[in-house]
C-alpha positions, 0 to 999 in steps of 0.5 A: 491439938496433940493429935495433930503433932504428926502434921504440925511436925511435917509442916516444920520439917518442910522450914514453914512456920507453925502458929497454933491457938491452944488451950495453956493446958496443951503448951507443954506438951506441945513444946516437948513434941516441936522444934521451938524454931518457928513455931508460935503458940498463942494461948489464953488464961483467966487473969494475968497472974494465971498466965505468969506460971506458963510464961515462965514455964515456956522460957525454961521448957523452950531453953532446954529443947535449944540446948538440946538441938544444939551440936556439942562444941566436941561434935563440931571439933571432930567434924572440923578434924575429919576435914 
């Protein structure tokens, strides 16, 4: 799936939706290359205790990408000053 990053990022700039099927060895890597909105990832493991790890994982990995996008509280501050 990786290689596809370059469109799956196009498809998301033009505000559509993205839900992909990959194996839970591409989740990572995808969600550090796309905006966690809109985009869903359906994946597959062996047994549940196996799928527990990436859950937890995609939790941590999408929080820190939003708290990234985010506009810092001081960013908006300046905007609303230059008004």
């Amino acid at each position: 799936m990786l290689p596809w990053v370059s469109l799956l990022r196009r498809i998301q700039k033009a505000s559509k939706l993205v839900h992909i099927s990959v194996p839970v060895s591409d989740v990572e890597p995808l969600l550090r290359e796309l905006s966690p909105k809109g985009l869903m990832i359906e994946t597959w493991c062996a047994t549940e205790d196996e799928a527990r790890t990436p859950l937890r994982k995609a939790f941590v990995w999408t929080k820190e990408r939003v708290q990234a996008l985010k506009p810092s509280p001081l960013s908006s501050e300046k905007a609303n000053n230059a008004s």
